[in-house]
N, C-alpha and C positions, 0 to 999 in steps of 0.2 A: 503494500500500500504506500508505499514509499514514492511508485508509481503515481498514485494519487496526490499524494500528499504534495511531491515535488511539484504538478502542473496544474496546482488545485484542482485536480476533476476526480470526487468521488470513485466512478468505477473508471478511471483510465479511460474513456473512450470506447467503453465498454469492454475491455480488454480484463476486466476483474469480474464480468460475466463469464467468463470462461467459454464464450462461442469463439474466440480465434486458438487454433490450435498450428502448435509448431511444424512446419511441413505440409501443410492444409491450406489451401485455396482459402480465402476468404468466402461468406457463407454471402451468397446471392444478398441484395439489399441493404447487404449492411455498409455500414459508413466505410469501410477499409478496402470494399466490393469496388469502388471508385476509384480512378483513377490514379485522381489530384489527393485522394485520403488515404493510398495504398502504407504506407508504413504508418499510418495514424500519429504524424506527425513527432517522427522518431521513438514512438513508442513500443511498436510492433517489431520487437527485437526475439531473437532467440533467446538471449539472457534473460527475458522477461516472460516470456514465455514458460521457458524453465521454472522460475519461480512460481508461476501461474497454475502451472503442476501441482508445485509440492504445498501451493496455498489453496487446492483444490482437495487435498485431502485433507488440510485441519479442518474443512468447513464440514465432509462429509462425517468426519468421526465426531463435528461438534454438533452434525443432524439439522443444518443448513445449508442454503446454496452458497457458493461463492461471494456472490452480490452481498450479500446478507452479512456473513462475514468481514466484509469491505468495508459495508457500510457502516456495521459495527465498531468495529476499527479505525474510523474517521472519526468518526463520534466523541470515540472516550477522548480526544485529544483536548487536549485542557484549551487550546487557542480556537476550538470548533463549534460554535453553535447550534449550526445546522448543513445539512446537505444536499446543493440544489442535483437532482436527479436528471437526468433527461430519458425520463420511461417515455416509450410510444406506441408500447399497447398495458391496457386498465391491468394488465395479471405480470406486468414488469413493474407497474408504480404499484400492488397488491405486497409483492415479495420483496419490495424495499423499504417497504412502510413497517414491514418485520425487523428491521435491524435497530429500531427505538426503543425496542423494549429485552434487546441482545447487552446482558453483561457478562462479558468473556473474564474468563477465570486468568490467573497467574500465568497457569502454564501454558494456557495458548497463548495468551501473547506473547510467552517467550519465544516460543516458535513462530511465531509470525515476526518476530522481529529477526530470528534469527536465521530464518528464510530470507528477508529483505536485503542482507547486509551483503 
């Protein structure tokens, strides 16, 4: 999330959705599907990817999505308010709307942090 954090955008460019995968075509429509957005403006790296991975399994052993975890993770930052999203269907702003009431224990955040690094 450090991803996030660095370019202020909650989920990266949707890149903390976990629909761009390492080695994979961009998924039809999405923002990276595009030309001028193909590396999602430096973000869409394999290094990040990578991480994207290993931050796709603390979400599942924490019995959320990615997003959710992201979002989570934005949040508790003591300089974070709030998190402007940009869902563009009602069951992506449904499953972000879950990360308000996500308080991540010690040890994931170690691991999320120590993923990021």
């Amino acid at each position: 999330m450090a991803l996030a954090k660095s370019f202020g955008l909650p989920l990266a460019q949707g890149i903390l959705t976990g629909k761009y995968l390492k080695g994979a075509q961009a998924p039809a429509g999405s923002r990276a599907s595009q030309e001028k957005y193909s590396n999602l403006f430096g973000l869409l790296t394999d290094e990040n990817l990578d991480k994207v991975e290993l931050l796709k399994e603390v979400a599942k052993e924490n019995d959320m999505s990615l997003a959710t975890l992201a979002l989570a993770w934005i949040l508790r930052q003591p300089n974070v308010s709030s998190a402007l999203v940009g869902a563009s269907r009602p069951e992506q702003l449904e499953e972000n709307v879950k990360a308000a009431g996500v308080k991540l224990n010690v040890e994931t955040l170690a691991r999320i942090e120590d993923i990021l690094r």
